[in-house]
N, C-alpha and C positions, 0 to 999 in steps of 0.2 A: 165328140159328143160324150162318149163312155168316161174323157177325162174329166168332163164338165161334171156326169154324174158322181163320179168319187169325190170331186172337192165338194159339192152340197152336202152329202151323205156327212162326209169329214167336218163340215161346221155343223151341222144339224147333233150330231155327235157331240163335239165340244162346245155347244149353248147349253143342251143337256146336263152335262154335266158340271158347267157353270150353275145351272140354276137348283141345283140337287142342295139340299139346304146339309150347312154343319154340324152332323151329329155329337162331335165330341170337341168339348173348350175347356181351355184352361184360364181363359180371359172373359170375363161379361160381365152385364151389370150386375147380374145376379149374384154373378162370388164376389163381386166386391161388396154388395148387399152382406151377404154371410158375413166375410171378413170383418166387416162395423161390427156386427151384433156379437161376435166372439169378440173383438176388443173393449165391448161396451160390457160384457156380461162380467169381464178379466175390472174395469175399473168399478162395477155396478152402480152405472149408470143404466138404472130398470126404467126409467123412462123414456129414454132413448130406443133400448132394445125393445120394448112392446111396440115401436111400430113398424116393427121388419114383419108383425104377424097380419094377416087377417083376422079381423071380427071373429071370425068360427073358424078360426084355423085350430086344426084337430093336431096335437100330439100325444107320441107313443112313447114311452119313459121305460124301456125294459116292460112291456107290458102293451098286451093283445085288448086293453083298456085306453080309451085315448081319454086326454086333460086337457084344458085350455092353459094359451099363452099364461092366464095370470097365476093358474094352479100351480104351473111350474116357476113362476116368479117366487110365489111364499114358500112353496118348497125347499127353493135352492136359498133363499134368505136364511129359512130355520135353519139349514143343513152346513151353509157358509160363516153362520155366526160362530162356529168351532173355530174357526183357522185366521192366521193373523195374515196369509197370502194366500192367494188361490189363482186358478190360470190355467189353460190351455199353452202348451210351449209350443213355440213357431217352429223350433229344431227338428225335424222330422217329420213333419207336418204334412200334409198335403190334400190339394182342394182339388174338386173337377165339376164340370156340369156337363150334363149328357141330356140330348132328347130323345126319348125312347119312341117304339114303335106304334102309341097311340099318342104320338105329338105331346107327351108331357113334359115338361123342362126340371130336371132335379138337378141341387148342386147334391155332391158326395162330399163328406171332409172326414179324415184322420187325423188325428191327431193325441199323443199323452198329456191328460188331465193332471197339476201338480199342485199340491197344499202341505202348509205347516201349520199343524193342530198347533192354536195359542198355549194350550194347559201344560202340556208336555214337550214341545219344539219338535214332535216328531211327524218326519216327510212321509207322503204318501203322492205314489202313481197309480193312475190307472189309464190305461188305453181305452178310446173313447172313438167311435164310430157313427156320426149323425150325416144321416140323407134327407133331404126338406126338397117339398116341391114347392115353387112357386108360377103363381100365375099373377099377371099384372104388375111384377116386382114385391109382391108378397108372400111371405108361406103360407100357405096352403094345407098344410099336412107336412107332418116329421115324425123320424125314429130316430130315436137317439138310445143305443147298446152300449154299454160296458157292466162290467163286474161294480156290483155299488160294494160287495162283500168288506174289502179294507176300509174303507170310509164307517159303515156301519158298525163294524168292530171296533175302532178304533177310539169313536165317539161313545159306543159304550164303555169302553172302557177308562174313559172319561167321566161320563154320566156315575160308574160305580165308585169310583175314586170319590166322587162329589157327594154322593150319600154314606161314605166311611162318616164312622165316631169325629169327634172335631180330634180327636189327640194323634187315631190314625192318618186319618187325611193332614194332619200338618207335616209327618212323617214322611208321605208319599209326595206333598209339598215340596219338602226338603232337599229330597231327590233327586225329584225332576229337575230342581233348580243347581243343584249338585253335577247333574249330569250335560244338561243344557249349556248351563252357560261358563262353570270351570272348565269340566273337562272336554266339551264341543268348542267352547268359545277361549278356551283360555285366561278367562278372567277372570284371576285369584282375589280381585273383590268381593267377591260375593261370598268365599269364606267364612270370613268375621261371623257373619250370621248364623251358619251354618254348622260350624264345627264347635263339639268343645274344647276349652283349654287345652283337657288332659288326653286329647285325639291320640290316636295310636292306629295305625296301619299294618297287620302282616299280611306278608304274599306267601302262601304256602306255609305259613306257619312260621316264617320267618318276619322278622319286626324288621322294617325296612322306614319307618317315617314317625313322627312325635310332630304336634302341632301343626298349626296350616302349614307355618314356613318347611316346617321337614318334609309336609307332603309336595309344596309346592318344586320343590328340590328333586324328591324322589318323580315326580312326574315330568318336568323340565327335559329330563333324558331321553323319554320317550316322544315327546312334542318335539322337539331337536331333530328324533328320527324320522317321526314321521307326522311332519306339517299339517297332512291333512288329518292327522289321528280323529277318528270318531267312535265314541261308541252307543249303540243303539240297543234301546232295555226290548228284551224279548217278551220275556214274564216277571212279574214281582207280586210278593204276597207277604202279609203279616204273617209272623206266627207267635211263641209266647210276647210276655210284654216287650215292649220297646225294640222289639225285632221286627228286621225285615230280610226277605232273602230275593235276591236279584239273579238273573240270568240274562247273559249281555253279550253281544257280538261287539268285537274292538274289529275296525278295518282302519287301510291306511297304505300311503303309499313310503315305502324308505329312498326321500331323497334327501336325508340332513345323515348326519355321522350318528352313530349307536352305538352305544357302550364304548365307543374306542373303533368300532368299523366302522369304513368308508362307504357313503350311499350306493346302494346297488339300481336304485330303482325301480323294485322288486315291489308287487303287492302283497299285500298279508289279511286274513283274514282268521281271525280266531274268537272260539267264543268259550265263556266261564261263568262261575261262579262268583257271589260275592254275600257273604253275612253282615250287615250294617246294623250296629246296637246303638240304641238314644238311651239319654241320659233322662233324668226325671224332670230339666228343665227343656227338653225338646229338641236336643240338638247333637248331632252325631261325636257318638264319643268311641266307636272304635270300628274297623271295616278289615273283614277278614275278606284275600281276595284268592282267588283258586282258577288254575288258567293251564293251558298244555305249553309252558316255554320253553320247550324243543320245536316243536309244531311252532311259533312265531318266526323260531333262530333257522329252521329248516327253509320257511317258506323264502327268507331272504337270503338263500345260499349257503347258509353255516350246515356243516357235519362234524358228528363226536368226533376226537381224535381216537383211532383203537387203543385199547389198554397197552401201557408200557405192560414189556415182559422181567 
């Protein structure tokens, strides 16, 4: 009889906790709900993504203020018209849904936000934190956290470039397109446009290139070393006529041959100076550039040799 009672107790037990419901998934319909609406929002496809919402479904945008689904449609439109890509990356990503202690159903998702401003080609991330409840298969309420700060600088800084004089803003033009697509992309087409005839390049006050072809030459060496070479403008500002002065981080990995040294594999990061003068028909006619080339030859293994005695 006593065994009869332990085995009832023993299923009475394991029904129980068969029927205890699952607090925490990685599978539902509900994230794969989400999942759509962040690969809809990635191709914007907005009509698609309004109907993950409810009618009065309330969100929170960095802000104790909630908006509707469509507030935040026109928002991210004005805000996405800047960038020739934008996205959520699936690389590090990650989704959950949890039903909390008043029987709510929320999915959690993480994930970095990434865009390339059209005006200037330059990337921006931000880590991005949205929890949405939903009830019926819809949301319901959301908050969505991150830092807007880089976005908002950066498209101002956009926006002031676009209000320069037309002679400045073609300058700054120039630049970007100078720096974008030569020396990011490698594509000594775009040149011709850009430079004048009589271009002259020193690095440290040494003349190191004449014309595109001598620039294209003198930079070749460094592309060679380091394939992924990029560099990204910090600050830049007019100052008298036809000047501009630039502040630039060069990064880059050395896995091609340098100067005559075999790839290390080594990262580098170094940042400089650079004075870009235009000509009176708009187009760069000399580029002084100033950089720590010890600090580059250091970071990929080079030391002075001591002085002969």
């Amino acid at each position: 009889m006593k065994n009869i009672l332990l085995l009832a107790l023993a299923l009475l037990m394991l029904t129980a906790c068969e029927k205890q419901k699952q607090r925490y998934l990685t599978e539902s319909p509900e994230i794969n709900a989400f999942k759509a609406s962040i690969s809809e929002y990635g191709s914007g496809d907005w009509e698609t993504w309004r109907t993950h919402f409810s009618d009065t479904a309330k969100l929170y945008i960095n802000s104790p203020k909630s908006i509707s689904a469509s507030d935040l449609e026109n928002a991210q439109k004005e805000m996405l018209a800047s960038f020739s890509s934008y996205g959520f990356q699936e690389k590090g990503s990650f989704v959950e849904m949890v039903i909390d202690n008043e029987e709510e159903t929320w999915v959690n998702y993480w994930a970095n936000w990434h865009g390339i401003l059209k005006d200037n080609g330059k990337e921006i991330d931000v880590p991005v934190h949205i929890t949405a409840q939903y009830i019926d298969g819809k949301v319901v309420e959301m908050y969505d956290y991150y830092d807007s700060a880089p976005i908002t600088a950066a498209i101002a800084e956009i926006e002031a470039n676009n209000a320069m004089p037309a002679d400045e803003k073609a300058m700054m033009d120039k630049i970007n397109t100078f720096v974008s697509e030569f020396l990011n992309k490698k594509d000594a087409s775009v040149l011709g446009n850009l430079l004048a005839e009589d271009y002259v390049k020193t690095v440290s006050d040494e003349k190191v290139a004449s014309g595109s072809q001598g620039l294209v030459e003198n930079m070749n060496v460094i592309f060679t070393g380091f394939p992924d070479f990029k560099i990204t403008i910090l600050h830049k500002s007019c100052f008298w006529d036809n000047n501009v002065a630039l502040h630039w981080q060069l990064t880059g990995t050395n896995t091609g041959e340098f100067n005559g040294i075999p790839a290390t594999g080594k990262k580098v990061k170094v940042t400089g100076m650079s004075h870009v003068g235009f000509n009176n028909e708009g187009k760069i006619a000399m580029e002084d550039v100033y950089y720590d080339n010890l600090s580059l030859m250091t970071q990929i293994g080079q030391t002075l040799a001591p002085a002969s005695k």
